[in-house]
Each structure stands twice: as structure tokens, then as C-alpha cells.
C-alpha positions, 0 to 999 in steps of 0.5 A: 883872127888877128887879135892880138893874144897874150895867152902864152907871154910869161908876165900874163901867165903869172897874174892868169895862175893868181886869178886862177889861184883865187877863184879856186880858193873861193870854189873850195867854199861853193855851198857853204852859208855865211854868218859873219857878214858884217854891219852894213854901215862899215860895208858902207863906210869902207866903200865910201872911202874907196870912192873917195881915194878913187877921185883922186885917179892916178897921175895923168903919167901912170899906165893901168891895166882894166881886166875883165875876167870871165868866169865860169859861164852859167846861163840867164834866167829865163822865168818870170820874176812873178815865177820866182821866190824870194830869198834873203842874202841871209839865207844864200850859199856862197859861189852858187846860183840861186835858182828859181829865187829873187831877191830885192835890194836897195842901193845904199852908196853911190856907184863906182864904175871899175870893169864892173858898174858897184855899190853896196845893196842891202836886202830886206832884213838890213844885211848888206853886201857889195853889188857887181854889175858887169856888162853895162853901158859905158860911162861916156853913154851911160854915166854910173849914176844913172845905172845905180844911186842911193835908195834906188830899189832893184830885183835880183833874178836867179842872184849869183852869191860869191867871195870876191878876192879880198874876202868880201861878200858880193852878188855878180850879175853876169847878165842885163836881163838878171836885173830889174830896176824898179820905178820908185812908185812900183807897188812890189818896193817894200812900204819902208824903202818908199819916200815919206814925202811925195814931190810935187809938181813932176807932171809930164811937162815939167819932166819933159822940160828937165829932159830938154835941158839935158839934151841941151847939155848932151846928158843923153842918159838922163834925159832918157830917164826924165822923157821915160818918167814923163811917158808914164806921168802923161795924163792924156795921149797928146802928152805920151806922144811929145815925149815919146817923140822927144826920147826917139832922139835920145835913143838916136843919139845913145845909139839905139836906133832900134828903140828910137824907131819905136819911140817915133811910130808911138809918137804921132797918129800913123793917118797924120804923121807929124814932120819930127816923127817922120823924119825920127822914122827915117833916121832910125831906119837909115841907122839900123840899115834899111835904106829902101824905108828910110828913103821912102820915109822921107818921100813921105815926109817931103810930100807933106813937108816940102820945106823941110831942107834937112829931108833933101839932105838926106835922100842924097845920103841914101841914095849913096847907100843904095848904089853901094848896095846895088852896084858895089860902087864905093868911093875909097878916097872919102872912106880913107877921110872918113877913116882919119877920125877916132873911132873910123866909123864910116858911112857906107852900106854894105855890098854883099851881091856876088855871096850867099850863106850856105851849109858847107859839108863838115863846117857848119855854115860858109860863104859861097860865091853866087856868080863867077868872079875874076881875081881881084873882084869885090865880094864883099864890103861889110859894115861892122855889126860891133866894132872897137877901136882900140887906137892905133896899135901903139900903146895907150895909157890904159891897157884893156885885158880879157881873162878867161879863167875857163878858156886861160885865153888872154887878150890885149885891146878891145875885145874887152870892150866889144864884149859889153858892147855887143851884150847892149847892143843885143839888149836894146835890139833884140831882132839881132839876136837870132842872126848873131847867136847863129854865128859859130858857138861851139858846143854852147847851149843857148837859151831857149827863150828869147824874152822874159818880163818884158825884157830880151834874154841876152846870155853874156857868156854865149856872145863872149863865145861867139865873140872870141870865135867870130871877131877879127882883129883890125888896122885904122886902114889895111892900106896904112898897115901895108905900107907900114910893113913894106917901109920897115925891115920886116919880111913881108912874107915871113907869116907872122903879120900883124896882130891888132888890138882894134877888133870888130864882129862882121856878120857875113865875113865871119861865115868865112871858113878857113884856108892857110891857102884862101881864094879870097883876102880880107882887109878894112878901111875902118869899120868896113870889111873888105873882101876880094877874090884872089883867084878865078872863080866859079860860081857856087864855090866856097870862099875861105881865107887864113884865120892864122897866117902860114909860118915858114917852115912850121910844121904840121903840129905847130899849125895844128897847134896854132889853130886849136882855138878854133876847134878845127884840124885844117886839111888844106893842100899845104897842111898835108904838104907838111904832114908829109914833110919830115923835120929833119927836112924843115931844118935843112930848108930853113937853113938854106933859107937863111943862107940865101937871105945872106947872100942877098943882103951882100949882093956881088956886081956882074953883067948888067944884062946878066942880072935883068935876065937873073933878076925877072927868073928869080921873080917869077920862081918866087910867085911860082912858089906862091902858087902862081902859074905864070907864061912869062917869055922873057926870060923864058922862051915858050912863045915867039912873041913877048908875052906875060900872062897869069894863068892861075893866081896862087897866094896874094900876100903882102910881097905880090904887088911890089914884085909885080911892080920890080917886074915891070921895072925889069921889064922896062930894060928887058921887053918895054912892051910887057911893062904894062901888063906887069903893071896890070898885076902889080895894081890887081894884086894891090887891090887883093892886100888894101882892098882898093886900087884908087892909091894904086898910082899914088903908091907905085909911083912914088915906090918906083 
């Protein structure tokens, strides 16, 4: 919705057909074995020399282009590694997926970080090939050292043997949970890939204090690694539960609050919390969104702790929290502040009382109102459950492109970047996965199990899948977007909009079925999803809106056409309007369409009154056509005193608050009394397109 899709621009196409071209050629040698692989120190050598022709980079002028290709999907393996049989590279078939085998690799270079995390492995017998891990941490969270490094020691579940394009040999993991990375004291690493020394003096305190010391540096990743290690060297319960404390932080701050939850209720004896672990507690709730706890945690904490300032500071935030969730109540002005950084997190809860998820008859799941609504009214104000900013839609010096050489669907921005996201997201929470993989999939099989060795299934292919159904494309601000198209000399009501390259998954949002004629709209301050009733209406009644806005004088097959992705034939009024409508009557509109734009880009002079009367006709014919039903008198003459009234709200697109708004300027020459209630529409239709009145004022009276 919104994305901005390239899959049909020619200079796309072309590098799409290359890809294709190629993975075709490497199919065509699907189960033949390899025996010309070559010595692992020319793998090596080569690798190494590439990664240093790399650190050189590209002049700081260049543009460059990272593509994520997306194969052929295949499921994880979903057995134990205990239940699987060992394989050698030597053995494997290429473009094949081992099943029911493992194998165990040592790494032999550094790493290099392209759209996939790589090094060159070798297996037990010395053979070596280039390893491919996709879906990784990204580098400014995780750094590549930290994912691979020499002499490192990892399992391969179910392992995935290719030809890359270049001719070389690799093994593409698809999946996190296909990989096991082994402690270097592991009894399963075989005796000669063991260190011949053992280094002495890394006891849980010295581990602990080299953990300090990255934190002190912000190298997140590394202490997670040297807090994990003194974890497992702790000679006693005491030792354990300091660093267990100690890594809570760190997940805070990699953003994994859930992990970080964990880590603080094993850091203290739960009869005699300690002050850090409380307060650790309360953070993580507060981050994985349960406010209700978080403050409850903190109740705790400044009950044992009075002193403790950071804890008031604190319950001021979630008692904020907690009235946006009750009451809806948000103070939009600060969300705009809070939108001016990069990325435009922000800090709010999500609202979401007047809406409940039900079966929605030949749709699968929808959203439905739970009690009536006034156009206009809040229905929902969501925060994003994974959200990539992409800039601000102007062209960067790094352009990221999603390939599915499946689908042949290319995208431009940052669902490239949301797919890995999520893919952590779920690996490091895996309670989101059930709600997430819930989101429509089409006819993806999931994975029947959810976890195995310890670690959470998750399928990179079902949440691309999902990801390409469910995500939105988004502005910084839709407020910033409108403004942008009414200050230009775009037609605000020609459908084309806008396609954005920042995109975001929003779980409730995302139930929203589609209408080319919705009764709600959506729009977004940041990662904030707002969504707002564009008519009246009752309780218990579905809520949709346009994946893909109307095209004037589009026809039947087009809008069809347009809306394939999705998998779906739309059967809204207007569709049926233009199944019936013939294309020889579509031309003849668009003619007319045209010539009226001429006419009104070359207006005459005439009487003045004349043209007020004209001028509010012609206004409200326009929102007639929008569906609107509108008692307007003057200029019409159905009521004996002047009145203005919408009855039934139709279309609310990006023209309807400024012709509320050139209304209430007729109005202010032709019946002075009514100005006001113009100008009542004009900000409740504004409100329906931004999200918001609070600008309202700001915006009109500098437009009027």
C-alpha cells in the first residue's frame, strides 16, 4: 500500500530478466554433485582480497544500488540438530536443500557484510566454500565481527548448496534458526578445530569488566557476547545474577526488550528484588508496551526505593501512555516534534477502543467498529509493530531494492530493510510471532513448529510474504505530504498520490480490508498510524479503506489489474460502476475532463455576484461527485432560511478540506452566517487527511 513498486520501469526489468537468466542457469545443475572445487587457501586469498579492494568503498560522491533477492521460498528446519546426520560439502548436491542433514563449519576470514552477512567456511575434510548469511542484524547493531570471525565453529542445519552467479560455490542460509553457533568450549567442535592453549584469567568478573568497558564505548554487541560468556563462567548464583543484570541493559539498548526482560527477572532473588532489576523490569515492560506493569513495577521499586528520581520520571511517561490508551487523548503538536528526528520514532501508545478484530465473510479477518462513530472520529492510533525509515522520499546515496525473482515484484526503499527487521524482531520475541504470522499469507504453509534447540522458528520467507501483503508505504508526516501536494501543481484529486519508500507493518491497521470507497483514511505522524472515520457510522460495521487509489477514468480491467497483488477482485459500488461503463464512454469523459481543465486554467471576467452564486454550485457539484449529500441553500433554494449541512459524507480525498475551505470564502460575500459551518467541514475533513485538527488553524489562515 503506497510502496513505491518499480516492477514494471524498464531499467528495472532489465537487471530483473539478468537475475532471472541466472538463477535459471544454476537450476538447470539442480542435483549434480561438484568435484572441481577448489583449494581452500585460493578461496581465501581471493575473499581476502575482495575485502580489501572493499575498504577502500566508493567515493563518497557515487551512488550504489544494495539488492536483496528473494529466492525461491523453502521452509526452516524445524528437527533437532541431535536429530540430524552429518554431511560433508564434499558429498551435497548443488541447488538443493539438504534435508534431514548438518554439517559443521569452521570459519577461515573475516567477515564481509554485502545484503548478506560472508566468509569462507570449511567442513571437516579442509574443503571450503563461501558462507551467505542473509537476514542479520544490522551492522550499526550488530557489527559482522561479531556474527562471524575466524576460527569460529557453527552448524548448519538442513544446509542450502548453490552456484552463486560468479560461478563460485556457497551455502545460502535463508533462515537465523538454520544456523548454530557454537561456544568455543562446546564438547560437539571437533578436537582439531579446539585452541591448543587455554587463556587464562577469563573468570566471570574479569568478563564482566571487559563488558563494562564496551558498554562504556556503546559497543552493544560485544558486551552481549562478553556478559553472555561471564553468565556461563560464574562460579556461583551471585556472579550469574550481576551479569545477568548487566546483559538486561544491553538487550534494552539492542532493542530487545523482551530478552532484556528475561535477563532482569534471573537477575535478583524475586523475595528481595534489587533497585537496577526493578527498574530494568519496568523499562523492558514499558518497551514491549505493557504500560499497566511497567507502572506497577515502578510502584514497587519507589515503595523500596524512594530515592530513586529516575523512577518518578518515569511514571510521568506511563501515566501519558495510559491515557492515550484509555482516552485516545494525544498531543499532536509534540508528535510532530518528536517526528523531526530520524528515524521519527515516537513515544506514544497506541489507541485502538472503538475497533475489534472479527471474521469478515469472504475476507478472511477485518476490522469492525465497536461502537458508533462520527465522521472524522479517532479509530485508531497505532504504533508501528516494525517500521523503516527510509528518508524523506528524495533520493539518497545508497538506493535499497527488494527482487523477488518468484513474484518478479521489485521495490524501491525500505522494505528491503523491514524484511531483516522483522525476521530479528521475531527471532529475539518469539510471543510475536503468532500475532504477526496471523497477518494475511495467502497460501503460504507455515511452520507447525514454533521452536527447536532452544531457539524460535522463524520462516524468512513467510514474513517477506506477509510483509509484501500487509506493509504500508509512509510519509515523515501525512500533514507534511499534504501540504507538499497542495503547494504543487499536482491535481489533488487525480489518484495517483503518492508512493513512499519509508514503510512500516501495523498489526490492527493491517486487518483493514479494501474499498476504492473506504468509510475511514489513514495517514501518520512517524511511526504512528492514524486512522479516522470519513462517515457516520454504526456500531458493529466493517472498516476499509484503498490499498491503491481510484484512477480517474480507469477502467474495470485496469483497477482489477492494479490490485493483483493482493489477490483479490474488488466488488465496491464504483468497481461495478465501471464494470458497466463501456470505453468508449471513458474517453469521451476524459475529454471533457480536459477540456473543462482548460477552460479553468483561462478563466473570463463576468459579474461578480454572478460568479459567487457560480462558484459555490460548482463546489458543491464537485463534493456531490464525491459522494457527499450536502443541503446547501444558497445558492440553492430548499429551505427558507440559510442553512449548510452535510447529511452523508462521501470520498474525503486530499481537495475536500480546501473546498471546504473556498466554501467558506464564498460564504463570507454570499451568506456571512454559514461561514462558520463551512469552516466546521473544512477542519473535520482536514482532520480525516492529516490525522489531526491541532494545525488546522495554522494552515487555513495562512491559505486564506
Amino acid at each position: 500500500m503506497d510502496i513505491k513498486d518499480v516492477s514494471n520501469e524498464s531499467k528495472y526489468i532489465g537487471y530483473l530478466k539478468q537475475l532471472q537468466g541466472a538463477a535459471e542457469q544454476a537450476a538447470r545443475r539442480k542435483g549434480q554433485a561438484v568435484r572441481d572445487h577448489p583449494p581452500s587457501q585460493q578461496l581465501v586469498s581471493s575473499f581476502l582480497m575482495k575485502l580489501m579492494a572493499a575498504s577502500y568503498g566508493p567515493r563518497s560522491d557515487e551512488n550504489t544500488i544494495a539488492t536483496t533477492q528473494v529466492p525461491a521460498p523453502y521452509p526452516p528446519c524445524i528437527d533437532s540438530v541431535n536429530d540430524l546426520e552429518p554431511i560433508m560439502i564434499s558429498d551435497m548436491r548443488l541447488e538443493t536443500h539438504h534435508r534431514g542433514k548438518k554439517i559443521m563449519l569452521r570459519v577461515l576470514t573475516p567477515p564481509d557484510r554485502m545484503t548478506a552477512v560472508m566468509a569462507i567456511v570449511e567442513d571437516e575434510k579442509g574443503i571450503a566454500v563461501l558462507l551467505q548469511l542473509y537476514h542479520q542484524p544490522e551492522e550499526t547493531i550488530v557489527p559482522t565481527t561479531e556474527i562471524l570471525n575466524p576460527n569460529m565453529v557453527c552448524i548448519l542445519k538442513e544446509p542450502f548448496f548453490k552456484c552463486a552467479t560468479d560461478g563460485t560455490y556457497s551455502l545460502r542460509v535463508d533462515h537465523p534458526c538454520d544456523m548454530i553457533r557454537l561456544d568455543g568450549a562446546d564438547d560437539r567442535i571437533p578436537s582439531h578445530w579446539r585452541p591448543s592453549t587455554v587463556i587464562s584469567g577469563e573468570n566471570s568478573t574479569d568478563l564482566r569488566k571487559q563488558g563494562n568497558d564496551a558498554v562504556q564505548a556503546k559497543k552493544w554487541a560485544e558486551a552481549l557476547r562478553l556478559y553472555s560468556s561471564a553468565i556461563l563462567a560464574g562460579q556461583n548464583l551471585e556472579e550469574r545474577q550481576l551479569a545477568f543484570l548487566n546483559r538486561s541493559l544491553v538487550n534494552l539498548n539492542m532493542d530487545r526488550p523482551k530478552q532484556a526482560l528475561l535477563d532482569a527477572e534471573k537477575a535478583t532473588n524475586p523475595a528481595m528484588p534489587s533497585e537496577k532489576s526493578l527498574f530494568r523490569k519496568a523499562r523492558a515492560l514499558y518497551e514491549l508496551g505493557d504500560y499497566q506493569q511497567s507502572l506497577e513495577m515502578l510502584e514497587k521499586l519507589t515503595q523500596s526505593f524512594p530515592e530513586n528520581k529516575a523512577a518518578s520520571s518515569e511514571k510521568g511517561r506511563l501515566h501519558e501512555r495510559l491515557n492515550e490508551q484509555r482516552t485516545g487523548e494525544y498531543k499532536f503538536k509534540q508528535m510532530y516534534k518528536q517526528a523531526e528526528k530520524a528515524p521519527p520514532f515516537i513515544d506514544c501508545a497506541t489507541f485502538s477502543a472503538p475497533v475489534e478484530i472479527r471474521e469478515s465473510p469472504g475476507r478472511g479477518k477485518g476490522l469492525f467498529t465497536t461502537k458508533a462513530v462520527s465522521a472524522g472520529e479517532l479509530l485508531l492510533c497505532e504504533k508501528a509493530f516494525s517500521y523503516s525509515f527510509a528518508g524523506d522520499e528524495q533520493s539518497t546515496k545508497q538506493t535499497k531494492m527488494l527482487m523477488n525473482l518468484a513474484t518478479k515484484r521489485i521495490v524501491v526503499g525500505g522494505q528491503a530493510r523491514l524484511l531483516s527487521l522483522i525476521v530479528q524482531k521475531l527471532y529475539h520475541n518469539s510471543s510475536l510471532s503468532a500475532e504477526f504470522g496471523d497477518l494475511h499469507h495467502a497460501d503460504y504453509q507455515k511452520a507447525t513448529v514454533l521452536e527447536t534447540d532452544g531457539t524460535p522458528v522463524v520462516d524468512s520467507f513467510l514474513v517477506e510474504k506477509i510483509n509484501s501483503l500487509n506493509c504500508f508505504g509512509a510519509p515523515r508526516t501525512s500533514r507534511e505530504s499534504y501540504l507538499k501536494a497542495t503547494s504543487s501543481s499536482r491535481d489533488m484529486t487525480d489518484g495517483e498520490g503518492f508512493k513512499y519508500t519509508t514503510s512500516g507493518i501495523w498489526l490492527l491497521a493491517s486487518r483493514i480490508n479494501h474499498s476504492c470507497v473506504g468509510n475511514c483514511r489513514r495517514s501518520f505522524i512517524g511511526d504512528m498510524q492514524i486512522v479516522r472515520a470519513t462517515r457516520d457510522l454504526p456500531a458493529g460495521t466493517e472498516l476499509f479503506f484503498c490499498y491503491r487509489l481510484p484512477v480517474p477514468f480507469e477502467s474495470y480491467q485496469e483497477t482489477q489489474k492494479g490490485l493483483n497483488h493482493w489477490g483479490f477482485t474488488c466488488g465496491c459500488g464504483l468497481c461495478l460502476r465501471k464494470k458497466a461503463t463501456s470505453g468508449s464512454i471513458l474517453q469521451r469523459r476524459k475529454v471533457l475532463a480536459d477540456d473543462l481543465r482548460r477552460l479553468l486554467d483561462h478563466p473570463g471576467s463576468g459579474n461578480e455576484a454572478k460568479q459567487l452564486n457560480m462558484a459555490a454550485k460548482m463546489i458543491l457539484k464537485g463534493l456531490e461527485a464525491l459522494g457527499h449529500s450536502i443541503i446547501a441553500c444558497p445558492p440553492n433554494d430548499i429551505t427558507d432560511r440559510p442553512r449548510l449541512e452535510v447529511k452523508r459524507w462521501g470520498v474525503a480525498n486530499d481537495a475536500v478540506p480546501w473546498v471546504f475551505n473556498n466554501l467558506a470564502n464564498v460564504y463570507d460575500q454570499l451568506a456571512p452566517g454559514l461561514c462558520s459551518a463551512a469552516e466546521h467541514y473544512a477542519e473535520v475533513s482536514y482532520t480525516m487527511v492529516v490525522g489531526e485538527k491541532e494545525t488546522w488553524p495554522e494552515v487555513f489562515s495562512s491559505s486564506s
